[in-house]
C-alpha positions in Angstrom: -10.0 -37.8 12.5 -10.8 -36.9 8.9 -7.7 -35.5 8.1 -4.9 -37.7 7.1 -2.3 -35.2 8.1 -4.6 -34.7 11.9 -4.7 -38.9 11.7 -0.8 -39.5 11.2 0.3 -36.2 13.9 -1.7 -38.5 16.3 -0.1 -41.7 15.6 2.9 -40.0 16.0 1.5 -38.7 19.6 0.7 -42.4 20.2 3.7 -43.8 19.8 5.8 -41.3 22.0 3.8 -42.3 24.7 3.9 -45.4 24.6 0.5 -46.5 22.8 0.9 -48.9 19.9 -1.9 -49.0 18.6 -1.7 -47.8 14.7 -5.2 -47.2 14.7 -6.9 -44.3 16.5 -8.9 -45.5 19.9 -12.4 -44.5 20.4 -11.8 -43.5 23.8 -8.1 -42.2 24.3 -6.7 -41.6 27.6 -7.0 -38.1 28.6 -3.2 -37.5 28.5 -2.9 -38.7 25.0 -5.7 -36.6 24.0 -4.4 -32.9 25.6 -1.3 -33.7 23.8 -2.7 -34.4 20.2 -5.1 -31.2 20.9 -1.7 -29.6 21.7 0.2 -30.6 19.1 -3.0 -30.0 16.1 -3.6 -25.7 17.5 0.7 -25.3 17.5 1.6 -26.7 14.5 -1.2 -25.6 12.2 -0.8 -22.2 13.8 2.9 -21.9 13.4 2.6 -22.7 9.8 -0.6 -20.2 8.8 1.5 -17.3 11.0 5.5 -18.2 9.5 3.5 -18.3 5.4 1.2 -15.2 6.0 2.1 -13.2 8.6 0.7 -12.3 12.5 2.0 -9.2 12.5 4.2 -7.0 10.9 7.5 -6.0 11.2 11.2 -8.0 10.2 12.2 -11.3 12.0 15.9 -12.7 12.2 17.8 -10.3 10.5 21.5 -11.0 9.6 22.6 -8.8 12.6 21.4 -12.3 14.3 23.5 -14.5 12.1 26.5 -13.0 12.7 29.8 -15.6 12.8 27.4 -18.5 11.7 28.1 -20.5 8.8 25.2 -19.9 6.9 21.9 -17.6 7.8 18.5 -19.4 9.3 15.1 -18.9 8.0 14.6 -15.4 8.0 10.9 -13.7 7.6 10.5 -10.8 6.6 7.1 -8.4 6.1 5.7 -5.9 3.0 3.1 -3.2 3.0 0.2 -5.8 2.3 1.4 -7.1 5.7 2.3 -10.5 4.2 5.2 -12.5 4.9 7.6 -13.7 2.3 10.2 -16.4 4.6 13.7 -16.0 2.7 16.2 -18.8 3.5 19.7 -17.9 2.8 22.3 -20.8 2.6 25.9 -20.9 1.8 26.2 -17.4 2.2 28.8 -14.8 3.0 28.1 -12.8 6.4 29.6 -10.7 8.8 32.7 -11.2 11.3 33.9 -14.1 9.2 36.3 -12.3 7.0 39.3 -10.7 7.8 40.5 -7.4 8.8 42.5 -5.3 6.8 43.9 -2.0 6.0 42.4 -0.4 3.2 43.0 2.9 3.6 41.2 6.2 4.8 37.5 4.7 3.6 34.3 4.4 5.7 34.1 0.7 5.0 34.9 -2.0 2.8 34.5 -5.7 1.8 35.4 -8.6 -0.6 33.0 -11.5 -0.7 34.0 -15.2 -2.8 30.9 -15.2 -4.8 31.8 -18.9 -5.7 32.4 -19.9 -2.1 30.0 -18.2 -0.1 32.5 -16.6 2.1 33.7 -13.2 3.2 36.9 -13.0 2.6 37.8 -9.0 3.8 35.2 -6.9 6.0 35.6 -3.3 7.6 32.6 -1.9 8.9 30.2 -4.4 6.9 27.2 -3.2 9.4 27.7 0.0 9.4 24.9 2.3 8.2 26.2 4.3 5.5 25.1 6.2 2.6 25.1 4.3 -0.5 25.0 7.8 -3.0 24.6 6.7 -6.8 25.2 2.6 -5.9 21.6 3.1 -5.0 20.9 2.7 -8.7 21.3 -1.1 -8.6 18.6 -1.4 -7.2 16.4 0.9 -9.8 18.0 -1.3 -12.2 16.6 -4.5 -10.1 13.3 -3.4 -10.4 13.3 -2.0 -13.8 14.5 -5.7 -15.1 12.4 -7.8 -13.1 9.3 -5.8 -13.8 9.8 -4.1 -16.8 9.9 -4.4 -20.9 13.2 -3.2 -22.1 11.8 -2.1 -25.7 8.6 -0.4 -23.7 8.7 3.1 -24.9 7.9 5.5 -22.0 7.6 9.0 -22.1 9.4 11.3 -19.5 7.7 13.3 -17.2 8.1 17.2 -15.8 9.5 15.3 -12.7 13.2 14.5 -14.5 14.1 18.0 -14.6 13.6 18.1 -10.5 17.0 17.7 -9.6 20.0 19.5 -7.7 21.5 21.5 -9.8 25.1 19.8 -9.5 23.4 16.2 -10.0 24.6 14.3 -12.8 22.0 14.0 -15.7 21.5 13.3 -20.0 19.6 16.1 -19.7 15.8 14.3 -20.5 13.5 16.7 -21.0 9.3 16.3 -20.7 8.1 14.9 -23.0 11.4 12.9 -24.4 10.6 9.4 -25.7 13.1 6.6 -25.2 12.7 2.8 -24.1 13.3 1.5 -20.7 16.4 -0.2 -22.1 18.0 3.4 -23.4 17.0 4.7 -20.1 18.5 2.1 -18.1 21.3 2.5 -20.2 22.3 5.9 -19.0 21.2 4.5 -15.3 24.0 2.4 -15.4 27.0 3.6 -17.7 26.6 6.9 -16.5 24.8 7.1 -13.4 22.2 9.9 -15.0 19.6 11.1 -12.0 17.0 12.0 -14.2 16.4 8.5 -15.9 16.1 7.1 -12.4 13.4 9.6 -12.2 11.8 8.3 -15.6 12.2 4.7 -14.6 11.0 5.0 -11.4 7.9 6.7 -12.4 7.4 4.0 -15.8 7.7 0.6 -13.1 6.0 2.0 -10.3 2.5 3.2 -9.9 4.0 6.7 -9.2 7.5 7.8 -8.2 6.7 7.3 -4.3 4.8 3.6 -5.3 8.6 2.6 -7.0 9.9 3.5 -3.1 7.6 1.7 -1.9 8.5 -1.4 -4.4 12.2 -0.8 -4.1 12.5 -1.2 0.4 10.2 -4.0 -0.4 12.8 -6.1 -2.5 15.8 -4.8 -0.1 14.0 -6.9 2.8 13.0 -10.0 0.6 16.7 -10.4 -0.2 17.4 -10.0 4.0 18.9 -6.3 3.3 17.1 -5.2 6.7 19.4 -2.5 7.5 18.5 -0.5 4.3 15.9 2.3 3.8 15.5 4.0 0.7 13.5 7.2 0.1 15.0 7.7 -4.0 15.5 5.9 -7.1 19.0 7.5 -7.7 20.9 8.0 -4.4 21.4 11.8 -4.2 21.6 12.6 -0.3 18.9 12.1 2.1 19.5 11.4 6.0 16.6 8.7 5.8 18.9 7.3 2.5 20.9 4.4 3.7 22.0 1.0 3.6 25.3 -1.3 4.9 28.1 -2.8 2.7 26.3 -6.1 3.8 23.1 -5.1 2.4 24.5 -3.4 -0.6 26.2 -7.0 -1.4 23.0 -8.9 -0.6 21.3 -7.0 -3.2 24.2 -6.7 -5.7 24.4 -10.8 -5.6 20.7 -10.7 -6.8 21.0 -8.4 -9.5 23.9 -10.6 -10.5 21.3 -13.2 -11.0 20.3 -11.6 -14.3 22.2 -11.6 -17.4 20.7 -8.4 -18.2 22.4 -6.3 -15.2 25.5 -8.0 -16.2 25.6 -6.8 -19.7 24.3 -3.0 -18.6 27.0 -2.6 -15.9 30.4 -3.5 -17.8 30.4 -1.1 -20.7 32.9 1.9 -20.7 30.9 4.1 -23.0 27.3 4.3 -24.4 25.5 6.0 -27.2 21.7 6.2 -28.5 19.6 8.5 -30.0 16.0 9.1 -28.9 13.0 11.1 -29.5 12.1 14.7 -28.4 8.7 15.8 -27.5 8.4 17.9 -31.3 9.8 14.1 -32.5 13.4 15.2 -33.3 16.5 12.8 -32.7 18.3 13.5 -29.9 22.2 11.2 -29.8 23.6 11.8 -26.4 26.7 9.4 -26.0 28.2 9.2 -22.5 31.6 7.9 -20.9 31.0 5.2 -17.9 31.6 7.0 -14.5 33.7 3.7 -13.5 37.6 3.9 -14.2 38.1 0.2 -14.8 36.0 0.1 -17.6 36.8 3.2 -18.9 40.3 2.4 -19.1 41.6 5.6 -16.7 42.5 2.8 -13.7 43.7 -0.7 -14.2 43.2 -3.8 -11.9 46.0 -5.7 -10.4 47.2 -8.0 -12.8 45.6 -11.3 -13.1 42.2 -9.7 -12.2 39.3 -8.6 -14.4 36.8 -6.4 -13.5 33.2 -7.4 -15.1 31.7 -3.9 -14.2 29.3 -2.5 -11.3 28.5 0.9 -10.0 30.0 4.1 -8.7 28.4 6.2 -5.6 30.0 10.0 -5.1 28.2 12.6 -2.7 29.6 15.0 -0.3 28.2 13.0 2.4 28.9 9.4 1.1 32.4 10.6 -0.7 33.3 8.3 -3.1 32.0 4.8 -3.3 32.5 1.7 -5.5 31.0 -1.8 -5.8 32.0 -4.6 -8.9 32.1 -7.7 -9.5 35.6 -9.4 -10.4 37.1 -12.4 -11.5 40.3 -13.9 -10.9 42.8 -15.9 -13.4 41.0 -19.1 -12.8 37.6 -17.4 -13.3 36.6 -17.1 -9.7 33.9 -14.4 -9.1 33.9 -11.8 -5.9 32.1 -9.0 -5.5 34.3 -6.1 -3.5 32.8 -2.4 -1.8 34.9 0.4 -0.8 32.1 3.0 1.0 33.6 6.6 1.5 36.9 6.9 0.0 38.3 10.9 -0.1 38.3 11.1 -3.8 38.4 9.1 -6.4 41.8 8.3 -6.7 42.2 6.7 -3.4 39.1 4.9 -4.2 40.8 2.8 -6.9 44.0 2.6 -4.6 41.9 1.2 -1.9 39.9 -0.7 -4.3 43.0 -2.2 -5.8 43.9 -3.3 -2.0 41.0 -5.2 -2.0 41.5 -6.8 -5.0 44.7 -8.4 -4.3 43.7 -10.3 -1.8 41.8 -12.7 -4.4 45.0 -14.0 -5.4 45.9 -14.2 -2.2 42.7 -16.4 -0.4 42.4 -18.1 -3.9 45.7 -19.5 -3.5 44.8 -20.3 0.5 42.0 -22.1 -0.1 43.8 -24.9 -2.9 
């Protein structure tokens, strides 16, 4: 046996049998030697088909973890039919946290960033629509694979919106960078520079798709399917407040995302197609940062991103910290308006105090 990895597996073979012998016999008894065959096809095989995939499809997804304490290996698949394993340790997940009533919402939850826990959950598994939220993910993309001071040019395909949908207004031919344009993403949740970024980071618009249901199942989000950059209603446009807080945690990750999403007002000026200046300055679509809802006290809210269609109602996800500088990230999916969605919110929010001072 050449191999030295072949050479110790059988060794190991050896001495579970009963053998001694350190050094491999000529002529092994035929037991030994179905077992070692056994034990060199699984192994090997298990490793080539967990790194690069025997079929396709998603394995162990958190709807299998549920009420562990952290997740197992989980696998999951992209359209090169490859297999990226994920583990996911120390965690929050599902039917942990507590129940509680936050009002007339579709679901809602508050996860200890620092701990790993969830500390409130209402419907966490529930498939929902995520409406404009959807856009932490463009920004996900857009930061990972893109150059903020790239200047990109926007398309005939911004002006391709719902009438009602918010937008800057871009128009073809505009000139801005991807920073400006993730900008208005953000503060003000504009549809058409989804439709610019999508188109600049992707191949083509449907390529970014493509890119961005790729990264929801790398981060475990398997319960997610996304057919726009910008959220505006689809039936096949979903997700869970699970999966919306596995991929909120990542964007986290990036200091980037955390400076885009807590501003209460942004301003820049960019270039029309004839090369004029064009200075659009826009209010953030989030009432914490604007100022128009306050936090309990002893909280502060470090930003994240509104959601509001007919369908999804009116939806919110941030990321908070408490007066000892404890992090948690909180949903509310489906509020009936906007006011109720900072009451509920503010429900939420509370309870940090609350399970802060629990877990001393």
């Amino acid at each position: 046996m050449k191999n030295g990895f072949s050479a110790r597996a059988y060794k190991f073979v050896m001495k579970r049998s009963g053998h001694t012998n350190t050094v491999c016999p000529r002529r092994a008894d035929s037991t030994i030697r179905k077992y070692a065959r056994l034990f060199f096809t699984l192994i090997p095989a298990a490793v080539i088909c967990l790194m690069t995939g025997c079929s396709r499809g998603y394995i162990s997804s958190y709807s299998d973890n549920i009420n562990k304490s952290s997740y197992s290996l989980t696998t999951v698949s992209a359209d090169f039919c490859s297999f990226v394993p994920l583990l996911m340790e120390d965690t929050a997940v599902p039917g942990e946290g507590a129940a509680m009533d936050i009002g007339d919402v579709y679901a809602a939850g508050l996860f200890d960033l620092d701990g790993g826990k969830t500390v409130i959950e209402e419907n966490l598994t529930k498939k929902l629509y995520p409406a404009s939220m959807t856009k932490i993910m463009t920004a996900l993309l857009a930061i990972k694979y893109g150059d903020p001071k790239q200047k990109i040019t926007a398309s005939s395909s911004v002006t391709k919106l719902e009438w009602e949908a918010q937008r800057i207004g871009i128009e073809p031919g505009d000139k801005m960078t991807l920073e400006q344009a993730l900008n208005y993403l953000m503060v003000y949740s504009a549809n058409d520079a989804a439709i610019l970024i999508a188109e600049t980071i992707g191949k083509d618009y449907n390529d970014f798709i493509r890119m961005m249901n790729e990264e929801a199942a790398r981060l475990g989000a398997t319960n997610t399917h996304f057919v726009n950059p910008h959220g505006l209603h689809n039936a096949e446009h979903y997700t869970t407040p699970y999966d919306l807080f596995l991929i909120f945690r990542e964007c986290l990750k990036y200091p980037e995302f955390r400076a885009l999403m807590n501003q209460g007002y942004y301003s820049t000026s960019f270039k029309s197609k004839a090369g004029e200046a064009r200075y659009i300055e826009v209010p953030s679509t989030d009432n914490y940062l604007t100022g128009a809802s306050d936090p309990p006290a002893g909280i502060r809210v470090l930003g994240g991103k509104t959601g509001t269609t007919d369908q999804a109602r009116s939806c919110l996800i941030i990321l908070s910290e408490n007066a000892d500088g404890r992090e948690f990230i909180s949903t509310v999916f489906g509020a009936p308006d906007h006011a109720s969605l900072y009451v509920s919110m503010n429900r939420l929010l509370r309870q940090e105090r609350v399970y802060t001072a629990d877990t001393k």
